[in-house]
C-alpha distance (Angstrom), angle and dihedral (degrees) to the residues before:
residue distance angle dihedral
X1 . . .
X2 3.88 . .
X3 3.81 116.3 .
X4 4.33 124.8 163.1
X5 3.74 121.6 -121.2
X6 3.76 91.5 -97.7
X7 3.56 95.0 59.3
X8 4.12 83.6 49.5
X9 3.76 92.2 57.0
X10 3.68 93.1 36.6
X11 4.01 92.1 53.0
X12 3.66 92.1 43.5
X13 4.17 94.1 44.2
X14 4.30 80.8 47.6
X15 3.53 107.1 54.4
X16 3.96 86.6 38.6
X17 4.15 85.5 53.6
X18 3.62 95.3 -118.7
X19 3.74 99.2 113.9
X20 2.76 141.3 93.6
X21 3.96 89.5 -4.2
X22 3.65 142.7 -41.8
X23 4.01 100.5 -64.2
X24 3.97 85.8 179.4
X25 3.75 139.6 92.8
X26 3.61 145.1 -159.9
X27 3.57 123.3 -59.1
X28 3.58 99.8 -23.2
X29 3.99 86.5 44.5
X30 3.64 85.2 58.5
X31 3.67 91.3 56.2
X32 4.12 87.5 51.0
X33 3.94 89.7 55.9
X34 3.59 95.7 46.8
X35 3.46 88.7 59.5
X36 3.76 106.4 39.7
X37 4.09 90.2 39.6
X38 3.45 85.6 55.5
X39 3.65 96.6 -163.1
X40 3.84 135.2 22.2
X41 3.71 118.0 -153.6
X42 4.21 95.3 -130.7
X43 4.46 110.4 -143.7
X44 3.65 122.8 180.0
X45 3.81 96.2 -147.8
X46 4.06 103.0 110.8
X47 3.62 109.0 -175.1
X48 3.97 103.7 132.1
X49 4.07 88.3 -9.4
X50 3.71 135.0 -33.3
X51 4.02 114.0 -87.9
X52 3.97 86.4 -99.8
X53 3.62 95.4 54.2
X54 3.76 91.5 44.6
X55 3.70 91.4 52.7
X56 3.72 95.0 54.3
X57 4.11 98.6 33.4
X58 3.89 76.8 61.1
X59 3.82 97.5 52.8
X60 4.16 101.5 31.4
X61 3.58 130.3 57.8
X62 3.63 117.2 -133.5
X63 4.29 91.8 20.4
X64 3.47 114.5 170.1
X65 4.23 121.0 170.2
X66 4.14 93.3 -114.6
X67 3.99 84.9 63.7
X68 3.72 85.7 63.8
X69 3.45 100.6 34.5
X70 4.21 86.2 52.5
X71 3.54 94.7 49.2
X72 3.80 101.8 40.6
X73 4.04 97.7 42.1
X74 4.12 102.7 23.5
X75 4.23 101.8 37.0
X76 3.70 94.9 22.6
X77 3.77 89.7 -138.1
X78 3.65 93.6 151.8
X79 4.01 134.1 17.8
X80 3.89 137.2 -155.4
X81 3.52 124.5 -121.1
X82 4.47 147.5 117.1
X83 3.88 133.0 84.7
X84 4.21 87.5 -64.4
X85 3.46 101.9 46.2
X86 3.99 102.8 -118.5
X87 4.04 133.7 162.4
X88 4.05 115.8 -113.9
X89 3.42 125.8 -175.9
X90 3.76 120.0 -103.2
X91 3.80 95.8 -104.8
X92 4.03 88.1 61.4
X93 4.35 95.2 62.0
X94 3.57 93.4 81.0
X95 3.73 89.2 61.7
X96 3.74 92.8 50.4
X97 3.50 87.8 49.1
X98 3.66 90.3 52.4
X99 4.35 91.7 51.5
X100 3.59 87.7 47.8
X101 3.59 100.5 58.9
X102 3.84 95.4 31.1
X103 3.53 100.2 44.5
X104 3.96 102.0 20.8
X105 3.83 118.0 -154.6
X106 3.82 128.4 -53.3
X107 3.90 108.7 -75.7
X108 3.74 99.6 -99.2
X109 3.71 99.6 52.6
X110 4.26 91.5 49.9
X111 4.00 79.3 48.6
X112 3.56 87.7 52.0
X113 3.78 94.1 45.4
X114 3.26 96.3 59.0
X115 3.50 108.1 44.9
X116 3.90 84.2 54.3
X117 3.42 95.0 44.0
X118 3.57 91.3 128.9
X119 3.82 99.4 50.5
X120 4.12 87.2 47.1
X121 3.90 85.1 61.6
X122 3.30 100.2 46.0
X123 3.80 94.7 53.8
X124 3.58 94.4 45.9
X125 3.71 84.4 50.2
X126 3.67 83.6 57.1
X127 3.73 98.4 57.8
X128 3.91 98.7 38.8
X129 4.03 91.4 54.7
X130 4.03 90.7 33.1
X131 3.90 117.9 20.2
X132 3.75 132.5 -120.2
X133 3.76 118.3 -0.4
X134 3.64 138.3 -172.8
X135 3.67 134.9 -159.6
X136 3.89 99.6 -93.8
X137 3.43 86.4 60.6
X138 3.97 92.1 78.4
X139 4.07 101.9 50.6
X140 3.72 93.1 158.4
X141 3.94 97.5 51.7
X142 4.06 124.9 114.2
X143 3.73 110.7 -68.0
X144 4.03 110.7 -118.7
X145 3.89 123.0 -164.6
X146 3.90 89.5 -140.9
X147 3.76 117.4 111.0
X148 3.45 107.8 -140.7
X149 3.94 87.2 68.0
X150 3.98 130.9 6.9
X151 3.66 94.0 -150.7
X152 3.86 134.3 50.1
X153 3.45 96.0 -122.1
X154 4.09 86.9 62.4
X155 3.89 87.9 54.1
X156 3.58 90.0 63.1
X157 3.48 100.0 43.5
X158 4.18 79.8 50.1
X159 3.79 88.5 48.0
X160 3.72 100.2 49.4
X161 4.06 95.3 42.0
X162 4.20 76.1 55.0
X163 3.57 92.6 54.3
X164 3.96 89.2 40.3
X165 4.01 94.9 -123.6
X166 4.10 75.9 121.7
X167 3.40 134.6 29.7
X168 4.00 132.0 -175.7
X169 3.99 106.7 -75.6
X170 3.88 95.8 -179.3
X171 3.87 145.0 -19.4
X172 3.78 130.9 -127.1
X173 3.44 104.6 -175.5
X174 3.83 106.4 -43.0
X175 3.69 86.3 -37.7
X176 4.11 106.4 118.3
X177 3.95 123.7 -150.1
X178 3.58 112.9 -162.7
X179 3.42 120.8 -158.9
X180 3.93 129.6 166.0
X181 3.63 126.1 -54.4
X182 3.81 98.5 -139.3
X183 3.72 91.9 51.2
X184 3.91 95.9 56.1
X185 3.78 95.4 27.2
X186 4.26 105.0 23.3
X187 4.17 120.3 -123.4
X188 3.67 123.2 -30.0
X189 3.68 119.8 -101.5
X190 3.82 117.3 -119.8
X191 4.51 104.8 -84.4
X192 3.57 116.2 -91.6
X193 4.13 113.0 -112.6
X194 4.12 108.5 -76.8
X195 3.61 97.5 -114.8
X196 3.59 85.5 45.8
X197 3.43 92.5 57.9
X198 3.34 99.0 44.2
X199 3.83 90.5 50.7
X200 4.11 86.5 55.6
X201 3.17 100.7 49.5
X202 3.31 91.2 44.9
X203 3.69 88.3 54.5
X204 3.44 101.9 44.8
X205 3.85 89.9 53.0
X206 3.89 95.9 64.3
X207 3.95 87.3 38.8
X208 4.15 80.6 57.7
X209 3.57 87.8 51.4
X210 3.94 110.8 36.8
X211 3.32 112.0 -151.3
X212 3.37 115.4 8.0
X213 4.22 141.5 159.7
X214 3.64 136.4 -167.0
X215 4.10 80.5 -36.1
X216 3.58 91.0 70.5
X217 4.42 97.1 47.4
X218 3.55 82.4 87.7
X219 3.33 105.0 69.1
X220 3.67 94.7 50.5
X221 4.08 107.1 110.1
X222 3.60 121.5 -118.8
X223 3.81 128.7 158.1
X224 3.77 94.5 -149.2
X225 3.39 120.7 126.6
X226 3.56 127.5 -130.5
X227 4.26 120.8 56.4
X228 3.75 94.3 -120.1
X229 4.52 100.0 45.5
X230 3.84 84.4 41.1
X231 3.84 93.2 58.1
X232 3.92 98.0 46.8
X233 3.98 92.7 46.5
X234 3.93 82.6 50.9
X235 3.74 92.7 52.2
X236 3.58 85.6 41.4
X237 3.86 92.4 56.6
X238 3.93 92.1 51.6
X239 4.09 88.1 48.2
X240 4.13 95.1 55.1
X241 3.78 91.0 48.2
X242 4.20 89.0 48.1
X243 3.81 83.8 50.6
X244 3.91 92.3 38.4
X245 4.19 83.7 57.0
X246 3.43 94.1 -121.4
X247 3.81 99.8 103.5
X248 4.10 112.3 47.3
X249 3.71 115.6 -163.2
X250 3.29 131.5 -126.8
X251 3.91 134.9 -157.4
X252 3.69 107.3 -137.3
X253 3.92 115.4 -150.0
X254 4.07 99.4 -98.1
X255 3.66 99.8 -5.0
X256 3.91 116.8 121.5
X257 3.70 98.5 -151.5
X258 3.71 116.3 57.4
X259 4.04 113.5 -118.3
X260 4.02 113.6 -129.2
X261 4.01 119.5 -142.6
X262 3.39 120.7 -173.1
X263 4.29 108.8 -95.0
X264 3.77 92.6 -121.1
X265 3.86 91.5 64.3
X266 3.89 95.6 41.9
X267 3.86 86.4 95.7
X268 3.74 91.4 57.5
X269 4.05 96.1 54.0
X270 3.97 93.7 39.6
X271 4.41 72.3 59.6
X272 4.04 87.6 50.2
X273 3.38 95.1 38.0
X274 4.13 90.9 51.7
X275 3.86 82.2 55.8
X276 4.06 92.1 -103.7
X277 3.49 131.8 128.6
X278 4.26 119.8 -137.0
X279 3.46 105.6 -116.5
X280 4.25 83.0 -129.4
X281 3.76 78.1 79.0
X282 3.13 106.6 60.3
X283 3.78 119.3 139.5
X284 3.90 126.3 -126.2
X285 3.93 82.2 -127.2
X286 4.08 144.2 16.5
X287 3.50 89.6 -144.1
X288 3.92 110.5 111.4
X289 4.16 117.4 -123.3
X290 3.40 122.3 170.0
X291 3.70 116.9 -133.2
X292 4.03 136.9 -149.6
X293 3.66 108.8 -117.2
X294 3.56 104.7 -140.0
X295 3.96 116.9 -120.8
X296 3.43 101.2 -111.8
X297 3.91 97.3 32.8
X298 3.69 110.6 143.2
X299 4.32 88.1 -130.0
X300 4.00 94.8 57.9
X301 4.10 105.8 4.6
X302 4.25 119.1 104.4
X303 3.99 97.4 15.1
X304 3.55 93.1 -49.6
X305 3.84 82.8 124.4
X306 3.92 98.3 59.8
X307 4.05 78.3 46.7
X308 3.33 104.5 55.1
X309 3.85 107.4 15.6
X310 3.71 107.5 23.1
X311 3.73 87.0 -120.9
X312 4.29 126.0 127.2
X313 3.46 113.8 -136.9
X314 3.70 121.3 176.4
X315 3.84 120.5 -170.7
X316 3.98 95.8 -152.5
X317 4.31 106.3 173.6
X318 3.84 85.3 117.7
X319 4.07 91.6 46.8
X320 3.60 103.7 101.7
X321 4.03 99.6 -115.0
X322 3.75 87.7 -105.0
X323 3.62 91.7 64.2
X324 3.35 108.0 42.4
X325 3.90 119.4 108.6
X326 3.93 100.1 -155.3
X327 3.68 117.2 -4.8
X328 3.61 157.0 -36.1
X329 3.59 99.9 -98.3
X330 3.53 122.1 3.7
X331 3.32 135.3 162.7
X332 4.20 140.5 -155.0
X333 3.58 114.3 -94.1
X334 4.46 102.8 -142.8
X335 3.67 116.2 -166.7
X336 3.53 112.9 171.1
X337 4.24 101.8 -41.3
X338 3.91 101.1 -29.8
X339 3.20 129.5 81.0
X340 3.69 109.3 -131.0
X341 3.46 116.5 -174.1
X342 3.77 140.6 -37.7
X343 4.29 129.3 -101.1
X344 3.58 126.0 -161.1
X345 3.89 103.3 -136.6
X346 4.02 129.9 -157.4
X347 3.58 134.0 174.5
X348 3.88 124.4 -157.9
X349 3.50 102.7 -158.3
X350 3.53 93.4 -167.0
X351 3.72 99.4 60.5
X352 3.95 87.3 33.5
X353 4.32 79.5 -122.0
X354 3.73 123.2 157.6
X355 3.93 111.7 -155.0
X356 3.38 133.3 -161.9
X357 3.64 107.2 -159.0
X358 3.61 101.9 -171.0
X359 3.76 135.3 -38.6
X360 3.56 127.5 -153.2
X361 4.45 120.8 -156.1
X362 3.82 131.3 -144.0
X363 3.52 119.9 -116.4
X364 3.39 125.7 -91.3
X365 4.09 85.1 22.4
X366 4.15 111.0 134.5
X367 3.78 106.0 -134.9
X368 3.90 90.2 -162.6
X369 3.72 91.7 65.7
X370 4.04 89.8 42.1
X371 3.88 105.0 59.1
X372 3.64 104.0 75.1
X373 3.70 85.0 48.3
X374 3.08 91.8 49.3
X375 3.84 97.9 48.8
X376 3.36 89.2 52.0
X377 3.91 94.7 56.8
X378 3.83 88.6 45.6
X379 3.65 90.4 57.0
X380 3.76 100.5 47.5
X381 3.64 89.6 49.0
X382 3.69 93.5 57.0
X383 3.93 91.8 42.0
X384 4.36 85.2 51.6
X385 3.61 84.9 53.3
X386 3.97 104.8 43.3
X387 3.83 88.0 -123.4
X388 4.09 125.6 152.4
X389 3.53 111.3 -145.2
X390 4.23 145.5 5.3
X391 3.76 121.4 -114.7
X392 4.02 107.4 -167.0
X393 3.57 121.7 -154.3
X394 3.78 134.3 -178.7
X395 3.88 96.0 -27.5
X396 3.64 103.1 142.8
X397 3.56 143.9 -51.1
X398 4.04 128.0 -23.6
X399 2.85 97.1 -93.9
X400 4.02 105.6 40.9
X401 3.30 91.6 55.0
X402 3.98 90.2 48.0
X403 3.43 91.4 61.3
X404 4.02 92.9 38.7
X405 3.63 77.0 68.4
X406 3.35 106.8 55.1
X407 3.88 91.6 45.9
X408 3.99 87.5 59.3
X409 2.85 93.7 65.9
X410 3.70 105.9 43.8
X411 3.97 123.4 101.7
X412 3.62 91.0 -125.0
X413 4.08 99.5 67.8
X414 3.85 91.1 50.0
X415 3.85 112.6 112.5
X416 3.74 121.6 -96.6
X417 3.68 94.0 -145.2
């Protein structure tokens, strides 16, 4: 199958709920997307929403950060776990369970685990006889110079949410208490096969990612060592389930490598590709709003951008301020299936005041047709975040910004939530 580079960015935008319009709402909405998304990349950094918020204040009408909080901690619809901390729904832990004991961990945390064996009992002593725990609550242990925890007692807690004897039981702040798995989430069932599990994983990768080509082989898990024997046994992986007819591929208008999609959704992109929309899609509205890609969203984060849109995108907060070429956090402008520019965003929570530092616009982009979009982003934003007013800075020319304005403060780019 033959499909253009639109319908590539319009599938993967689609099946991630981003086009052609939020189709989700509120609380139950949220529930939807954490399904569909399939996995949310979770980042402490709050400065006009964490990355998880962002990701789902871009997909569901109405999002606020209790609706995840409910969902994730009270129903345990979803949990948190892998190597970059992300949110899977519920359905998915049985498959981690499976990697885990299949595969194990990488070599230097079972090194770790047992030459701390001790320590690892004694906190999971801790939480059988007293519930969750955190780190704080060992101030006396062993100091560690690793920074996902300052004392050893942390590290274990780390090391036994990684083996998933423990999993997150509530936030405060970004401050995790882990608890055990079968009390939130009841016994474990027995491990799939390995080469099952290796097949589903593999699976449920691409299905995270779309429509994907050799940019997605990456992603595929493998505990080989060695950069080069890991890559071919990935590649390898994506070639049996092609062969298996569970993967279809897909030649992608001036991409070398074909992409692969999984054969249940090839009806929906021979839809795109026809120039339709499936009426699962729908959006809540027609009206067009741009929307701030989160950094880390799976449609726009790690060059997925160039990839898909043609776009650069650089997420610099750990760029000394010397270094960086636009900002320190800025975020994808979407309108529609282009990315159009890029806004640095602030929030002053004490005057309730959403900024827009500066914003800089693609070529070729027509900043007439972008403002009421772009209004309309602006004021869901500020709704998602409880704030009071807008404070524009150095977003364009005169007269754009003029007439960004103007459509602030019109009825029609207030949020129908």
């Amino acid at each position: 199958m033959k499909v253009s580079k639109i319908t590539e960015r319009r599938m993967v935008l689609g099946l991630q709920g981003l086009w052609p319009g939020r189709r989700w709402r509120g609380r139950e909405g949220v529930r939807s997307a954490l399904v569909e998304t399939r996995r949310i990349q979770v980042d402490p950094l709050d400065v006009v929403g964490r990355n998880q918020d962002l990701v789902l204040a871009s997909r569901v009408a109405g999002y606020r950060a209790g609706d995840l909080e409910a969902l994730l901690y009270g129903e345990r619809i979803a949990f948190e776990h892998g190597g970059a901390m992300s949110i899977w729904p519920r359905a998915r832990l049985g498959l981690h369970w499976s990697w885990v004991q299949n595969e194990g961990l990488p070599v230097r945390w079972e090194t770790w685990g047992r030459e701390n064996a001790a320590v690892v009992r004694r906190v999971l002593a801790d939480i059988d006889r007293n519930g969750p725990h955190e780190s704080r609550d060992y101030p006396e242990g062993a100091r560690t110079a690793d920074y996902r925890a300052g004392r050893l007692e942390g590290l274990a807690l780390y090391y036994l949410w990684r083996k998933l004897d423990v999993l997150v039981h509530h936030r405060e702040g970004n401050r995790k208490f882990y608890d055990r798995t079968e009390r939130m989430f009841g016994a474990m069932a027995e491990p799939l096969p390995r080469d099952v599990t290796r097949d589903e994983g593999a699976l449920e990768t691409l299905r995270w990612l779309g429509l994907t080509g050799k940019y997605g082989i990456a992603y595929l898990r493998t505990q080989e060592d060695g950069r080069g024997r890991s890559k071919l046994t990935k590649a390898q992986i994506r070639q049996r389930l092609v062969e298996a007819g569970r993967l279809v591929e897909v030649e992608v208008e001036g991409d070398r490598t074909p992409a692969v999609l999984p054969t249940e959704w090839q009806p929906i992109l021979e839809e795109v590709e026809s120039g339709g929309t499936p009426k699962f899609w729908k959006p809540l509205t027609a009206e067009t709003e741009a929307v701030f890609v989160a950094p880390l969203d799976v449609v726009a984060g790690r060059e997925r951008a160039r990839t898909l849109f043609d776009f650069e995108y650089l997420w610099e907060v750990y760029k000394p301020a010397a270094d960086r070429r636009w900002g320190y956090y800025v975020l994808p402008v979407l309108v529609g299936d282009r990315l159009v520019g890029r806004i640095e965003p602030t929030f002053d929570r004490t005057a309730g005041a959403l900024c827009l530092e500066r914003a800089w616009w693609e070529r070729g982009v027509d900043l007439a047709t972008v403002v009421v979009p772009l209004a309309r982003g602006i004021r869901r934003t500020l709704a998602t975040l409880g704030g009071a007013t807008v404070r524009l800075g150095r977003v364009g020319p005169a007269g754009f910004k003029d007439r960004l304005e103007v459509a602030l403060r019109s009825e029609s780019t207030v949020p129908a939530d």
